[in-house]
C-alpha positions in Angstrom: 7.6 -10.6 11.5 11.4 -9.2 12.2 11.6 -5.7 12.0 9.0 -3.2 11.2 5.6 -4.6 9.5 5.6 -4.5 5.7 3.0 -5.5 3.0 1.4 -5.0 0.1 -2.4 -3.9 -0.1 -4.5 -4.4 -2.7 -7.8 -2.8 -3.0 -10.7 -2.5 -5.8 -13.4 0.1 -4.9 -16.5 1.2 -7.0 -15.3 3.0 -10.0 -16.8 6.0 -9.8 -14.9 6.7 -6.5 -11.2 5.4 -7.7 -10.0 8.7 -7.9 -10.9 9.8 -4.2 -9.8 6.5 -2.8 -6.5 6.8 -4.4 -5.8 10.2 -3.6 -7.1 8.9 0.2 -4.6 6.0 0.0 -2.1 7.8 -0.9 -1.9 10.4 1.8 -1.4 7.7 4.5 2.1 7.7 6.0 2.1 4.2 6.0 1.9 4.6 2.3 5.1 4.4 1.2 4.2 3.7 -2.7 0.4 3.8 -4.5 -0.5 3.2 -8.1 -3.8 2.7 -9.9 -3.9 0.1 -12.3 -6.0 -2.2 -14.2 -6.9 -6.4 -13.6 -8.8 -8.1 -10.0 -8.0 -4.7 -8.2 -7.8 -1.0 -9.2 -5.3 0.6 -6.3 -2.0 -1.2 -4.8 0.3 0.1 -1.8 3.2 -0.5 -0.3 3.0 -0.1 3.4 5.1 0.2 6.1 4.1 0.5 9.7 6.5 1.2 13.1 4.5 -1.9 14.9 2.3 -4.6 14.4 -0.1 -2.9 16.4 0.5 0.0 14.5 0.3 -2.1 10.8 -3.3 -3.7 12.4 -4.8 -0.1 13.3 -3.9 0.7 9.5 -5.3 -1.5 8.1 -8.7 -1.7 10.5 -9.4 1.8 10.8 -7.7 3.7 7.6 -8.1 0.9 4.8 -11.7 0.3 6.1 -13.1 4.3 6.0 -11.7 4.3 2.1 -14.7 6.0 0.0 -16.1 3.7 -1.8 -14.4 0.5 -0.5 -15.7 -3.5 -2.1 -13.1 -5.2 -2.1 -9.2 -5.4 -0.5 -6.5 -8.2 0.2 -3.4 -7.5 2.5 -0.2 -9.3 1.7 2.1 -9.3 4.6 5.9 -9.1 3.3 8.6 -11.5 5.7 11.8 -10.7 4.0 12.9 -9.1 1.6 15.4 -10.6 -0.9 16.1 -8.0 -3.1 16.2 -3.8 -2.9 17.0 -1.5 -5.4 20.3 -0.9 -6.5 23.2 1.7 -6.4 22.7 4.6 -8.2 25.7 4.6 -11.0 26.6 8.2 -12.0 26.0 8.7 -15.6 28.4 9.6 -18.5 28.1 12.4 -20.8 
């Protein structure tokens, strides 16, 4: 990887724990971005790391002590080839 680890997580735990996983998620500072949603897995997050190191520890030590955990798939991000855009003022 060039620059700072990236990647998208994917998690599914037990149901009646989605609530305290997300808000667990969520409160990572590698978390940049966390939803809930619906299909093959119930939380997703964006993550961003300062190492590799750092990115492995994350995902070893905080994804794995989720309450609740089953299931979770880590999708590492290379390059990306497209970021938000400008922010156009708006007219009244």
């Amino acid at each position: 990887m060039s620059g700072p680890p990236s990647g998208w997580r994917s998690t599914r735990p037990v149901p009646s724990r989605l609530a305290e996983a997300g808000t667990a998620l969520a409160a990572r500072p590698e978390v940049a971005y966390a939803t809930v949603t619906t299909g093959t897995a119930n939380l997703y997050a964006s993550i961003d790391a300062m190492t590799a190191q750092h990115f492995y520890r994350y995902l070893t030590e905080s994804v794995a002590a989720l309450p609740g955990l089953r299931h979770t798939a880590t999708a590492p991000i290379h390059r990306t080839l497209k970021g938000p855009g400008p922010c156009l003022p708006t007219t009244a």
